[in-house]
C-alpha positions, 0 to 999 in steps of 0.5 A: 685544726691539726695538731703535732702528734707524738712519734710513739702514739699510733705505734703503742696504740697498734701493738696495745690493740694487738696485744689485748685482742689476743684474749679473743680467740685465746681458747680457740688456739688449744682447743684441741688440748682441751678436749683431750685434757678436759673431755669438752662436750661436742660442740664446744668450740661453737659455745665459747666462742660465742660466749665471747662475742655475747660478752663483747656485746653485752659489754659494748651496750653497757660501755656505751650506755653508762658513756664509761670511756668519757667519765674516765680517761680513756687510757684508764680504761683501757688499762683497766680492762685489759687487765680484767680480761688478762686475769679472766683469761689466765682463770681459765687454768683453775677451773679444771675442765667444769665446762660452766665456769669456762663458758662464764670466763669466756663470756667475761673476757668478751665484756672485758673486750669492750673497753680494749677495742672500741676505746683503743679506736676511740683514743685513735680517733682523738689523735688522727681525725684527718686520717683515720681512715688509713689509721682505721685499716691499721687498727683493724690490721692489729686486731686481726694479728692479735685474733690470729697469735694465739695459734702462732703461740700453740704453733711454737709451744710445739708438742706436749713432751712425754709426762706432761700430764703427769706434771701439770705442764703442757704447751698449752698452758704456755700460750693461755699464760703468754696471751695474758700476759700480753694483753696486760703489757699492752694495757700498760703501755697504752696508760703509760706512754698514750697521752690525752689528746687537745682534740679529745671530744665527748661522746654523744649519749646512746639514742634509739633513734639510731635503730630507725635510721639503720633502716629508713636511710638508704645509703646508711642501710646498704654499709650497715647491711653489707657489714652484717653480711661480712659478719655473718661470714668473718667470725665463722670462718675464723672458728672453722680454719682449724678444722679445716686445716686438720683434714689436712695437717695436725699438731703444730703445723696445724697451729701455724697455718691457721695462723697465718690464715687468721694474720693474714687479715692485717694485710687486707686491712692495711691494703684495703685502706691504701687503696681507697684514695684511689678507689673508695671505700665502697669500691674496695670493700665490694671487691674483698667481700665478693673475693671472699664469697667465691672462696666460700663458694670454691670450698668443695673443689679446694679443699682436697685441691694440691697442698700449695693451691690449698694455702693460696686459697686459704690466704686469699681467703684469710685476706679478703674476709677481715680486709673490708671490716675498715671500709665498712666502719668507715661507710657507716661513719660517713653515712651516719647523721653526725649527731646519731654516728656514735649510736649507729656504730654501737648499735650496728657493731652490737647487731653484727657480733650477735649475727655472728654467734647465730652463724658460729652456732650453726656451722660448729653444730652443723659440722659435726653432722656434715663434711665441711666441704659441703658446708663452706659456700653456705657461708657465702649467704652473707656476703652474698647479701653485702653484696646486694645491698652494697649497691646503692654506694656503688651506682653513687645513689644520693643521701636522704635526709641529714645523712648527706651532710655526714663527715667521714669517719672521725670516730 
């Protein structure tokens, strides 16, 4: 049955996802202010990143668990939420450089980040059952911009004027106060002007019976595994962009292009789910990770190549490495036993963000040792192994068991 949808609501929930997700990588933006206003140890980059992605998972298993956003009216908890995670962030500029506090805040705003991203699908999904996928492509579009703004904000902030120091200001204290700020409107607007849909639906309770299936079916284990290849890449990628972009610029340039590395993203996304009536999820998702693999792959001759071949590979790579995380969430949909999908989706999501704090690890430590130029293609590994395993969905390999039946992507 479909129902006359409101003008307002896919917009205010696309600009609420984009303005929330920006808490994500809100410290990876003025990194380089805090290492100079704070002396952060080596490595810290690598350590509060992932502080955010454990608190995401941690937060994701928690939501799911308790069934937080069917107890309470999703909007509620996606205001709540975005709320939090807008005061953790700002609590950051209190906590003078003590480098555990930060690394706590950092992790609470991940948790906080739970009940903003999978809620704002979640409220999506109760409006858009027929076309969630295009709806899915767009989503995901927002959270990329949002991952990508706050080093568009450092961007523009400029440089510090001369007795910054002196007075307490500096643009960096700009972009940690507009990131909040934006996050809390966007919590806001969605309780405000999104209302409840007549198709909302409660979800399933969390079964472990979803982790067997992760590897006993043969169609749900090569999306779930081609998504932990793109995961083992996407988050990594998105910690090194600025190192990668200071051996060549520094300072606000800096900023605007590893924002426009990072933004470019949306336009894979939004592309990607475009193209799939034509060509299919697995299609488009395999084409985008294998385009990003031979970015990783191309690293060493790119990375001293020509200013002007250095941005396209950099763009294409921005766009290639986030444009297949819809397709990917919506081949685990559609594969999944419909009474199990909402299990599958957390436990897949919560296994992904956990490959990606091993690899944001690695390549941070390893990057202190070694040139990045030598580094990169290891980044390849992942979608090497996506790859690999996207096979089954591409030679149209027949479901086992009750998988077959699944709908597509309605959650």
């Amino acid at each position: 049955m479909s129902i006359a949808v409101p003008r307002r609501v896919l917009p205010v929930i696309v600009l609420s996802q984009f303005a929330g997700t920006s808490l994500w990588f809100a410290v990876n933006a003025v990194m380089p202010d805090l290492e100079r206003a704070w002396q952060l140890p080596a490595g810290a980059v690598g350590t509060l990143t992932s502080a955010v992605q454990l608190g995401f998972v941690a937060g994701t298993l928690v939501f799911a668990l308790l069934m937080v956003a069917d107890r309470f009216r999703p909007q509620r908890v996606f205001l709540a939420c975005a709320l939090a995670g807008a005061a953790l962030n700002a609590l950051m500029l209190a906590v003078g450089g003590a480098f555990g506090l930060l690394v706590l805040l950092r992790f609470a705003v991940g948790f906080a980040l739970a009940g903003v991203y999978p809620v704002g699908m979640k409220i999506a999904a109760s409006w858009y059952r027929q076309r969630l996928g295009a709806v899915m492509g767009i989503l995901i579009g927002a959270l990329v911009l949002g991952t990508a703004l706050p080093h568009g904000l450092r961007a523009l902030a400029g440089a510090a004027p001369a007795g910054a120091a002196a007075d307490g200001l500096a643009p960096w204290h700009l972009v940690i106060v507009g990131v909040s700020l934006l996050a809390a409107t966007g919590g806001l607007a969605t309780a405000w002007l999104v209302p409840d849909s007549p198709q909302a639906t409660r979800g399933a309770p969390i079964t472990p019976r979803a982790l067997a299936l992760i590897w006993s079916d043969r169609r749900l284990r090569a999306s779930i595994f081609g998504y932990f290849g793109h995961m083992w890449e996407l988050y990594a990628f998105y910690v090194l962009v600025p190192l990668i972009v200071a051996g060549r610029t520094t300072g606000p340039a800096a900023s605007a292009v590893a924002f426009w590395t990072i933004a470019a993203g949306a336009a894979g996304c939004v592309a990607g789910g475009l193209l799939v009536r034509r060509f299919g999820s697995a299609s488009v998702a395999n084409f985008q990770l294998g385009t990003s693999a031979a970015c990783c792959l191309a690293a060493p001759l790119l990375m001293a190549a020509p200013w002007p071949l250095f941005l396209v590979w950099l763009l294409v790579w921005g766009t290639t490495v986030a444009g297949d995380s819809p397709q990917f969430s919506t081949l685990t949909a559609q594969n999944a036993p419909p009474a199990v999908v909402g299990s599958v989706l957390t436990f897949t999501n919560c296994i992904g963000f956990a490959i990606s704090v091993v690899s944001i690890e690695l390549f941070v430590r390893a990057a202190q040792a070694w040139p990045l130029a030598y580094l990169l293609p290891a980044l390849a590994a992942g979608p090497v192994l996506g790859l690999w395993m996207l096979r089954p969905l591409l030679r149209g390999l027949p479901a086992a068991g009750p998988s077959a039946a699944a709908p597509p992507a309605s959650r």
